[in-house]
N, C-alpha and C positions, 0 to 999 in steps of 0.2 A: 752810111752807104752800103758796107759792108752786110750790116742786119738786113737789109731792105732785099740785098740780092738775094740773100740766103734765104727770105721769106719768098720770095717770086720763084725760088728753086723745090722748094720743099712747104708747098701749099698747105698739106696735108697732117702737117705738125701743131699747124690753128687747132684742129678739131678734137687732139691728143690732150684728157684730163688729167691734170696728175695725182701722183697718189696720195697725196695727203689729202687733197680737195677729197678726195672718193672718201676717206678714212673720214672726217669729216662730216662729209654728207650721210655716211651710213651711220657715225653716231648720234648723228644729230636726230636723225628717224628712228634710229632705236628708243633712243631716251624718250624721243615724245611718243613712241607706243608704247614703251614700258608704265610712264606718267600715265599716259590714257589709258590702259590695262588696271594700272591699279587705282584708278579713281572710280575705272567702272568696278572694279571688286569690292570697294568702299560703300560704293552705291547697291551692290547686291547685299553685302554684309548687312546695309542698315536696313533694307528690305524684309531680310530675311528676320533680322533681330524685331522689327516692328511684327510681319507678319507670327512668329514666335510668342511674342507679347499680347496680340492680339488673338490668338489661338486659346495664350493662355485664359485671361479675361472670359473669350466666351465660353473657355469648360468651366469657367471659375460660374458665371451665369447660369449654361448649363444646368449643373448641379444645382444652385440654387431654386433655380427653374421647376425641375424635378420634383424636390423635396417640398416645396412649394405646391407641387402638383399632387403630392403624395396628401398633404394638406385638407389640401381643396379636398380633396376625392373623400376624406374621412367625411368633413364638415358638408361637403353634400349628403353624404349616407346618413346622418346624423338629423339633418334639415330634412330629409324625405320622410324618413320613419319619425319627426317632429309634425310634417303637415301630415301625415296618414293617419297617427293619433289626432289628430284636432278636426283632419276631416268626419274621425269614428265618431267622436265627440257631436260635431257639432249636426251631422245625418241623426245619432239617439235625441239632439235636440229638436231637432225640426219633425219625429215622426212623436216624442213625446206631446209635442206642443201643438199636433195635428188630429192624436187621440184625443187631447182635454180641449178642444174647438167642437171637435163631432160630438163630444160629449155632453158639451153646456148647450149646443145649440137643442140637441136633442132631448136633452131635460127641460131646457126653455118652451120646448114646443109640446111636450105630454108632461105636465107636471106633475099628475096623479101616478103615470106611471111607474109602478113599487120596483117591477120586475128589472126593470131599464138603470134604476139608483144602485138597486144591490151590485147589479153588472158593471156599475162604472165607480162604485163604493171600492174596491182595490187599489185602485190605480192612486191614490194619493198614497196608500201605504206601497203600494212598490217604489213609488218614486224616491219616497222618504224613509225607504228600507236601507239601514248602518251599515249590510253588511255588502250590500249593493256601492253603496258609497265609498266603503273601505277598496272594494275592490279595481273602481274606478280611481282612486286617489293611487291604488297602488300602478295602477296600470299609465298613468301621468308618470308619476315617478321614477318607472321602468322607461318608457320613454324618453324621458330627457335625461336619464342616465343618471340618477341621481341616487345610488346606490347604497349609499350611508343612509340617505334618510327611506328610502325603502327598506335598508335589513333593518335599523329600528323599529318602525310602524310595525314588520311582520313579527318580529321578535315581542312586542307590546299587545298584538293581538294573539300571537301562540298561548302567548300566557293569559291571557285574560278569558279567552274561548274555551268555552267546557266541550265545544262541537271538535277541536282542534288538537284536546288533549288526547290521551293515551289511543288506544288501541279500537276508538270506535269505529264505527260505518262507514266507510264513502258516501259521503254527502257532497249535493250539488257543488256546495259553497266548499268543502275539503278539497274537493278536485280541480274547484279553481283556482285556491289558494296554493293547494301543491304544484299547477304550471306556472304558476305564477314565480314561484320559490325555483323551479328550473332557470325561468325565465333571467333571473338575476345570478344565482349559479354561472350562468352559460355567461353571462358579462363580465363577471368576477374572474373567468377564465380565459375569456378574450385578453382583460385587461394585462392579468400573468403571463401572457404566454406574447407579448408586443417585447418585440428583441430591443425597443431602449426603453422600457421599464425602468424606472430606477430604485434603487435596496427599498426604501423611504413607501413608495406604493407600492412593491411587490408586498410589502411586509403588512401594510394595511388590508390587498386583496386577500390576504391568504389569511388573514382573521377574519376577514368575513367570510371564505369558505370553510373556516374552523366554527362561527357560529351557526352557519347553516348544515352543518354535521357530516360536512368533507373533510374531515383529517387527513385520511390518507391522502386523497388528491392534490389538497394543499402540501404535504410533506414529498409529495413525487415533485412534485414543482418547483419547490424547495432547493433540491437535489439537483434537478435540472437547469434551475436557472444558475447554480453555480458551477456546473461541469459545462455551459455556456459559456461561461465568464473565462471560465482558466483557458478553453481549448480558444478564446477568441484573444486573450495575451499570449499564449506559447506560439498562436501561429503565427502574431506580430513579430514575435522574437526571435524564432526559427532561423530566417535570414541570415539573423548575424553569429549565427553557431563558428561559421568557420573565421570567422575572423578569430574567436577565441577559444579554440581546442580545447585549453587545460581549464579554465575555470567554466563555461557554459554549463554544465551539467550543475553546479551550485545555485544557479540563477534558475534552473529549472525545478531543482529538488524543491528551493523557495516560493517559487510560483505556485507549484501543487500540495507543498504541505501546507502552506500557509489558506490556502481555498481550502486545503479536507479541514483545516482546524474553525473557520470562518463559518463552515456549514457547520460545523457538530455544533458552536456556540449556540446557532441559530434556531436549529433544531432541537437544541436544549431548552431554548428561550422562549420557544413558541408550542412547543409539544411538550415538552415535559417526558423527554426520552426515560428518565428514573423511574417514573409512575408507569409509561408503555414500553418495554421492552422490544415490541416489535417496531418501533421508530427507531431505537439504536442499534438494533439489529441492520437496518436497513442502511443507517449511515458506513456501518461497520460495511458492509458490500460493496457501498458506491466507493467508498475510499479505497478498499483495496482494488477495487476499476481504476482505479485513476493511480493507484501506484503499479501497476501494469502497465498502462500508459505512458507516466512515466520512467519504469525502461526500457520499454519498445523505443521511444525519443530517445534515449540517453544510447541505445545500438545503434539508431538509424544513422545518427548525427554525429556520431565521432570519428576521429581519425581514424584512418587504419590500424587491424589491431596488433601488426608490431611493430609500432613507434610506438616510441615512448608518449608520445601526446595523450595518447589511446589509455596504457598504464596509470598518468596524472588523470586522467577524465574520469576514469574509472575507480581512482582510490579517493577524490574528493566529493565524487557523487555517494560513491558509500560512506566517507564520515560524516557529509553531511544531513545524508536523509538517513543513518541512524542518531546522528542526532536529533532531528527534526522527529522521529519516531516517539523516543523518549520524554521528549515534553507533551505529546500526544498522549501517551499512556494515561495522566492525569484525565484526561477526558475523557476515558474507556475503550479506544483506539489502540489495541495491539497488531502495530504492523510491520515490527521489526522479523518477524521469522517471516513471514512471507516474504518481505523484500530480499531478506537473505536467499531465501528459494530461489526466487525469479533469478537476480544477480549474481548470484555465484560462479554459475555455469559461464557469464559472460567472464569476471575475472579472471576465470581457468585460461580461458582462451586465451588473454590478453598476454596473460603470465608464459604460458607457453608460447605464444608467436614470439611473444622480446625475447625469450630465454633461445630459442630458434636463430632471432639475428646475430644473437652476441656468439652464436657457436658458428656461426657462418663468419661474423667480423673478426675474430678471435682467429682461427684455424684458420681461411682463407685468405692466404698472404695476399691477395692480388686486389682486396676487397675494402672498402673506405668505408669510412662512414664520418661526415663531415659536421655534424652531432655531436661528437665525444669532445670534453674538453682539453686541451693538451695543457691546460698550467697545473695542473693536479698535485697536489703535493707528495705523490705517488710516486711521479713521473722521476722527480731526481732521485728519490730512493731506489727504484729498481734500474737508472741509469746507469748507477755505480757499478752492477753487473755490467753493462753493455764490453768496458773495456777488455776484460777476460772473456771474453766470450762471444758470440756470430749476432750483429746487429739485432737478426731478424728474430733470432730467438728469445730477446729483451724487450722489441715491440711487442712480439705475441703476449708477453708478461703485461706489460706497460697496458695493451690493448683488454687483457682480462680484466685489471683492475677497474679501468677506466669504464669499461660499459656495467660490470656488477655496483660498480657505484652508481652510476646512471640509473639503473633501473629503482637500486636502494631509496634514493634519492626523490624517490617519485611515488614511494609509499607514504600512507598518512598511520597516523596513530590506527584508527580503528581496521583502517587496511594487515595491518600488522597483527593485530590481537584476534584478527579473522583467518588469515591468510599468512599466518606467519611462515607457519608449519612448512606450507609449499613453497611456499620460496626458499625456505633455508634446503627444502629437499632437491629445489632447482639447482640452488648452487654450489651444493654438493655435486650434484651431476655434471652440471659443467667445469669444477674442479678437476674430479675425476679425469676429466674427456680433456681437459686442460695437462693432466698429471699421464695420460699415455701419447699427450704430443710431447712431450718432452723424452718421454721415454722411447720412444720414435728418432731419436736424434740421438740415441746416446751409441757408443759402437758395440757392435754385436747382433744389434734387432735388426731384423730382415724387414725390407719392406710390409712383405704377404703376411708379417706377422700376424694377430689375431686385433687388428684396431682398420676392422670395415667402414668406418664412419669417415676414418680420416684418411680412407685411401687415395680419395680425389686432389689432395694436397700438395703442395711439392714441399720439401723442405731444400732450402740452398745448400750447407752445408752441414754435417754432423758434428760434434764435440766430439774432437779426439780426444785433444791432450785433456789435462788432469783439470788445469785452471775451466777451461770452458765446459765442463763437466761439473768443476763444484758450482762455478758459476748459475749454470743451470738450477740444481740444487737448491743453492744461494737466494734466489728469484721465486723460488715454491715457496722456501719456507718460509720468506720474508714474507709472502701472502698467505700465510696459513698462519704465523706469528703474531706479524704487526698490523699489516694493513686492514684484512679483511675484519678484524676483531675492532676496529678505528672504525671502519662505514659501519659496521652493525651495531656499533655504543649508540651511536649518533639515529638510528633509525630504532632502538630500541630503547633510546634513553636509558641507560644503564648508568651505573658508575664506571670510573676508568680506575684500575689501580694497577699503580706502577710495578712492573716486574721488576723479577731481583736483579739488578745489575751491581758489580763489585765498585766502591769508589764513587758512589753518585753516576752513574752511565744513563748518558742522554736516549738512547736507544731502549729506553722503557717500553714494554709492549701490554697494551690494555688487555684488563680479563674482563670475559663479562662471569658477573655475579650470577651463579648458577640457580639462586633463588629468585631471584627477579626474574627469569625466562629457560625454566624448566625445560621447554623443549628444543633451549639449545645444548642441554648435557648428552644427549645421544648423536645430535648432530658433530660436535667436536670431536665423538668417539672415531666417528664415519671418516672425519676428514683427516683425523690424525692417521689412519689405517690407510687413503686414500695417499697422502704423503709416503708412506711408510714403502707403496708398493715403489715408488723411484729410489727413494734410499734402498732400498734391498736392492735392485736393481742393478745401482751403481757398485751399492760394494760387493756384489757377487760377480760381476767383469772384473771389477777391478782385482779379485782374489782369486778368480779362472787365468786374467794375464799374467799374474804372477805366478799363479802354477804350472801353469800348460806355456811351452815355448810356442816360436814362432810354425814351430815344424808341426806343435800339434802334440810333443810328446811331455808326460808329465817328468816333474822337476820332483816333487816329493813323493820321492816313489820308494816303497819298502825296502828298495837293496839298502838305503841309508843305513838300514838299522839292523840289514845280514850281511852286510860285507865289509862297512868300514866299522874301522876301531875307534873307540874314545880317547882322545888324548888325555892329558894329565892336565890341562887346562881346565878341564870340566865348562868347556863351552856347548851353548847349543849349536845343534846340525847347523850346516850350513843354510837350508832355507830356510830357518828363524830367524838367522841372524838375517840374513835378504830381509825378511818382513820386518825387523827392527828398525833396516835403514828403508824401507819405502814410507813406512808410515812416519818415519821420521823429514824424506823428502816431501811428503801429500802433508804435513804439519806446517812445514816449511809454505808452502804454497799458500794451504789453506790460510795460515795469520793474514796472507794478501789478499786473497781475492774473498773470504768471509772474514774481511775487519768488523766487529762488532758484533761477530756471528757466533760468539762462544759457545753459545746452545749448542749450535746446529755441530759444532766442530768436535764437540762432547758425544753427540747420537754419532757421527761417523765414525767414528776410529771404534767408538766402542761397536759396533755393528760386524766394523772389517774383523777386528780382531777374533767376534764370536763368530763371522760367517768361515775362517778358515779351518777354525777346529768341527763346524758343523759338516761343513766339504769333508773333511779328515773321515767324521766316524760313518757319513754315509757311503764312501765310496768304496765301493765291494769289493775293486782289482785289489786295492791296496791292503785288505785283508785277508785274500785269497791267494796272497805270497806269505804270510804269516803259518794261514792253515794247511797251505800245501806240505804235506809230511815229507815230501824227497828235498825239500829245503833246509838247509840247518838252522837251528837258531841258538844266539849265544846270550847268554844272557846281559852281556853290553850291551844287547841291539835294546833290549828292555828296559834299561837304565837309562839309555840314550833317550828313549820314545816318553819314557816318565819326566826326566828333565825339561825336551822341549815344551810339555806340555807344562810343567811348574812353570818356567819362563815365560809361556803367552799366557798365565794366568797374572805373574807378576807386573810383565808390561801394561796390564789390564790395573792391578794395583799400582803402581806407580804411576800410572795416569791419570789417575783421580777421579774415573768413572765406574760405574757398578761392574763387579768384577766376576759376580757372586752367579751370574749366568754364562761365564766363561768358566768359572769354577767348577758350574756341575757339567756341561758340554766335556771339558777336560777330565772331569770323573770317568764319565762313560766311556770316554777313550781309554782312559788309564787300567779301570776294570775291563774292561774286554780284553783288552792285549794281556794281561794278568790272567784270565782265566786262559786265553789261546798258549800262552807258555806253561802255565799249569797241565797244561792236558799233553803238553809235549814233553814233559817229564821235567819243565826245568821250577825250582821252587824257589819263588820270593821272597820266602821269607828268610830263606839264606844268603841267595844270592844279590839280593839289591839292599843298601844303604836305607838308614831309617827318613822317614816322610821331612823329616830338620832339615837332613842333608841335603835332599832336594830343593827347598826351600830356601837357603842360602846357598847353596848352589845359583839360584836363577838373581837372587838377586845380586850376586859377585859378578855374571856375567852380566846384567844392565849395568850395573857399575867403572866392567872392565872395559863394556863398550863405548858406554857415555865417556871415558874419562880418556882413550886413545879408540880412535876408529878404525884402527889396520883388518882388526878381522872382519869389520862391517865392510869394509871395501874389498877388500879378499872375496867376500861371498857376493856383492855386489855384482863382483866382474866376471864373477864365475857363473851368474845368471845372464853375461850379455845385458844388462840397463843400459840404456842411454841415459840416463839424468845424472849429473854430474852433481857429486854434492855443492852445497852454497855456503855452508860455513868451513872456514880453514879447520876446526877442531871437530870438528863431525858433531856438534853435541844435538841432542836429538831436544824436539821442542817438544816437549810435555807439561803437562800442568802439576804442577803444586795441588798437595791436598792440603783443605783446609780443614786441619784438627776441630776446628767447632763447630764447621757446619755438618761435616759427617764422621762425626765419632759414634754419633749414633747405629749410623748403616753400614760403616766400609769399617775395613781394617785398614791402618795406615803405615804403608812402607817407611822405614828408618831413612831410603832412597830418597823420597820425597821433601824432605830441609834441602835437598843442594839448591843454593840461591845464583847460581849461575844457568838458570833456563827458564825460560817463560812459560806463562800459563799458556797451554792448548787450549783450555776449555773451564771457564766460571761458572758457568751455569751449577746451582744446584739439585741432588736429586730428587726432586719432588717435579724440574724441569722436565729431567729425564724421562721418565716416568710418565708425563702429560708434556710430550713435544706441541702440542695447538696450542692450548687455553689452560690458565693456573683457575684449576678446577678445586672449587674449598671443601669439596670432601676426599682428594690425593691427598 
């Protein structure tokens, strides 16, 4: 009762749907439009698929239609000039056989008449005239296209006919027989020149325009119908170029060497090119047409020319069409220098656009290339720098290796023994351009310095300290050493022989055999001199920081040698002994950050030590306090300046590297200063100690120093260093000399037995000597 009231109260709640009903009702209409949407797309689909199918059908028709019609159209041309002759035929029948009616009637009716007989006395010899006959059978045979058996007939009666031979008259019957001989000519030409001809009937028409005395026509034909053939597969082929970059051009070299060798066969087989020289003369043209051809195709069609795609396209198209050349030669086809001609100019290109990215990928920190592979076995070798040293200056390493192999990588043999030259000249350049970015980073160099190329660059941060400096270093020579001599074995086929390392040492670095690849002994010159300018580099800061303070002002400076006295110690000046302990520090260092670098650890110390005696004699202030006369000079300052010099020649001998250019460096100083005190009245030969004393002299002080370091540290302090030494007993890290490996070149210090210090530097000097490549005539 209650419901009931509420419905007579609120009427209006009847007509309210609710909302699931709605929800409901509008899926329900969805779904079955969705259903009916897509049953009608099913029905257009299959519409579409039948109408498609049906499309195809009638072009498939079409075509047949056509070619059918193409058909027809011959075989009626054929059927017309078939009833034209038979109409000619059968009008000479109907007027012959209407002359021999007028004539028998007319005999019939004047029998006596003589004059009338003789007049109609002809005509059975015309009728039954051979040569009448011949020409009729030929002109049947020329009609119905019968051309074998018309060149034989004519060939059977050239020979037989005395009217036909040599050099006689234009006779009626010559001049029909010669249109005649056009006449089949001109079909014999028709027949050559029909675009599906196949080899089997070209080869037949073209002997029968060889026995009708068309050579050459037949040999232009020849020629043509095969430079048809190739241009109608390469254009088939063309298409798929880019799908495959690096090998297409082998598919093409194949295509056209293989057609120039299929006609020279041809035209050897049918002409007899040996006997006419102007037929292989002619091949010899067409062929090198089509090796033009083919590399106009081989530019048009390749990648860009600085990818490497471009590189691979362009070294396998050259070994392959000079190979394809060389088995041609056998057939009298010389077309290797030409191809070189045309081709060359392109690899230039090629070579310098990649050689282009890799100085862009390389220097340009900001710049990828997604190309280069990063498992390289490169990669961990020059990684081991990264940790001494600024990331980004180990990619740039990591980065040079990675695309010179790249490019290495994408030479072929013949690309090499063509092209060697420039590329080894390339990558000496980009070396170089490699070896003033690093020099760019080292301290000292000005931005504005003189490396315009690499202005655009930025570098993050420079090599201060020592480590990220050898570091640097460390990263050249290991590509000047190991790596770059590993990709060029491997592209040069060379041998690998193991460098000297002391103890079996796994860090062997290949040489290439100087006889096997000639022009790489000048290149190794280049790159070794290319190196050389960052090592000088390095050790001429490193030997300016050491002389010049922070202020600017020199440290070895000639008052040493006019105003203090010698002690009884007979030690050197205090800035030797400073250079004993830095290179003793930069030893220290170096065994870390160049582990396995003994070479390289032998060229620097020997470099620092010659570059400070070189500073020494060139620098003028420091002998223009000598030569100044209101100066006094005593002859200690002499003694003193002869010592230091004994001692940086010793530390040179006791290090186990060539010393013998420190030795005369230290002459020059030694004789100058000896004559400048000569002229100042003081004499030498009185006053200073014999050349021995000197000599053991400097080796008492490496000894006094090696053995307690108080006066190394004394001078140490007195230059203001920050580097604090790292072993408790100061002993300085030098190498052992080995009595057998250089007894021959070095003099060897008594110094050198103490078995309490490690070797700085194994390498031996023949190393020295040729820092690149073990060159077999060093």
């Amino acid at each position: 009762m209650e419901s009931s009231e509420e419905d007579d109260d609120l009427p209006s709640i009847e007509s309210i749907t609710p909302q699931s009903k709605i929800d409901s009702v509008h899926q329900s209409l969805t779904e079955k439009g969705i259903r009916k949407l897509c049953c009608e797309l099913l029905d257009l689909k299959d519409a579409v698929e039948n109408m498609c199918g049906d499309m195809r059908t009638k072009y498939l028709a079409f075509l047949r239609i056509s070619e059918e019609a193409v058909e027809m159209e011959h075989e009626l041309v054929e059927l017309r000039k078939h009833i034209s002759s038979q109409g000619i035929l059968v009008q000479d029948l109907m007027s012959g056989l209407g002359r021999e009616m007028d004539e028998w009637k007319r005999s019939s009716g004047d029998a006596d008449d003589s004059d009338s007989f003789e007049d109609n006395e002809p005509l059975p010899n015309e009728i039954t005239d051979p040569k009448s006959e011949f020409l009729e059978k030929i002109d049947l045979l020329l009609a119905e296209h019968k051309v074998d058996e018309a060149l034989e007939a004519m060939d059977a009666e050239e020979r037989n006919s005395p009217e036909l031979k040599g050099a006689a008259e234009m006779s009626s019957y010559k001049s029909a027989f010669t249109k005649r001989k056009a006449v089949l000519e001109e079909q014999l030409l028709r027949i050559c020149k029909q675009p599906s001809v196949s080899v089997a009937e070209l080869k037949h028409a073209l002997n029968g325009l060889i026995r009708l005395g068309k050579g050459p026509s037949a040999h232009q034909l020849l020629l043509k119908f095969y430079a048809t053939s190739l241009h109608r597969r390469i254009e088939a082929f063309l298409p798929s170029c880019s799908t495959c970059p690096n090998t297409f051009p082998a598919t093409l070299s194949k295509l056209v060497f293989s057609n120039i060798s299929l006609a020279a066969k041809e035209s050897a087989a049918m002409f007899g090119d040996d006997d006419n020289p102007a037929y292989s003369n002619k091949v010899v043209q067409w062929a090198e047409r089509e090796v033009e051809y083919l590399v106009r195709l081989v530019k048009e069609n390749a990648a860009p020319s600085e990818t490497v795609y471009a590189l691979r396209a362009a070294s396998v198209c050259l070994q392959d069409c000079l190979n394809y050349c060389k088995v041609l030669e056998p057939q009298g086809l010389i077309l290797s220098k030409l191809f070189l001609v045309l081709f060359r100019p392109y690899v230039e290109e090629v070579l310098e656009l990649n050689f282009r990215r890799a100085r862009k990928v390389i220097f340009d920190l900001n710049e990828t290339d997604e190309g280069l592979e990063s498992s390289s076995d490169f990669v961990a070798v020059l990684s081991e720098f990264a940790i001494a040293s600024d990331t980004t200056m180990t990619d740039c390493s990591i980065r040079f290796m990675q695309i010179v192999q790249d490019i290495l990588e994408q030479l072929t043999h013949l690309a090499v023994l063509h092209f060697g030259e420039s590329v080894l000249a390339r990558v000496l350049q980009l070396y170089d351009k490699y070896i003033d970015f690093l020099i760019k980073a080292l301290p000292g160099h000005a931005d504005e310095d003189a490396l315009p190329e690499l202005q655009d660059h930025t570098i993050l941060t420079r090599a201060e300290t020592d480590s990220e400096q050898l570091a640097l270093l460390g990263a050249a020579f290991t590509i000047l050493d190991e790596l770059l001599p590993k990709s060029l074995v491997k592209v040069w086929n060379l041998e690998i022989e193991n460098g000297g390392g002391d103890g079996g040492d796994s860090s062997s670095s290949p040489s290439l055999i100087s006889s096997s690849a000639p022009e790489l002994k000048e290149w190794k010159r280049h790159m070794a001199q290319s190196f050389d300018k960052l090592r000088n580099y390095f050790c001429l800061q490193f030997v300016l920081s050491f002389i010049y303070s922070r202020e600017g002002l020199t440290r070895l400076d000639a008052l040493i040698y006019l105003t203090e006295t010698p002690d009884d110690l007979h030690l050197p000046s205090l800035p030797f002994q400073a250079l004993f302990s830095k290179l003793q520090q930069l030893a220290i260092i170096a065994g870390d950050v160049l582990l396995g670098k003994e070479k390289l650890q032998k060229i620097l110390l020997a470099r620092l030590t010659e570059t400070v005696i070189i500073w020494l004699s060139n620098e003028q202030e420091f002998w223009s306090a000598f030569e100044d006369e209101s100066t006094p000079l005593q002859p200690s300052g002499l003694q003193q300046l002869i010592l230091d010099m004994n001692f940086t020649v010793e530390i040179a001998r006791f290090a186990g590297y060539p010393f013998k250019v420190v030795q005369n460096h230290a002459s020059v100083v030694i004789n100058r200063a000896i004559n400048i005190f000569s002229s100042r009245g003081i004499n030498p030969q009185s006053s200073l100690p014999k050349a021995e004393w000197f000599t053991e002299a400097a080796k008492s002080a490496i000894n006094r120093l090696l053995m307690g370091s108080d006066e190394a540290s004394e001078a140490e302090e007195e230059y203001e260093c920050e580097e604090e030494e790292e072993e408790e007993g100061g002993h300085i890290v030098l190498p052992e000399i080995d009595d057998d490996e250089h007894s021959d070149s070095l003099e060897t210090s008594s110094l050198s037995t103490m078995d309490s210090f490690e070797s700085f530097a194994s390498a031996s000097m023949a190393d020295l000597e040729s820092p690149s490549f073990t060159d077999s005539e060093s």
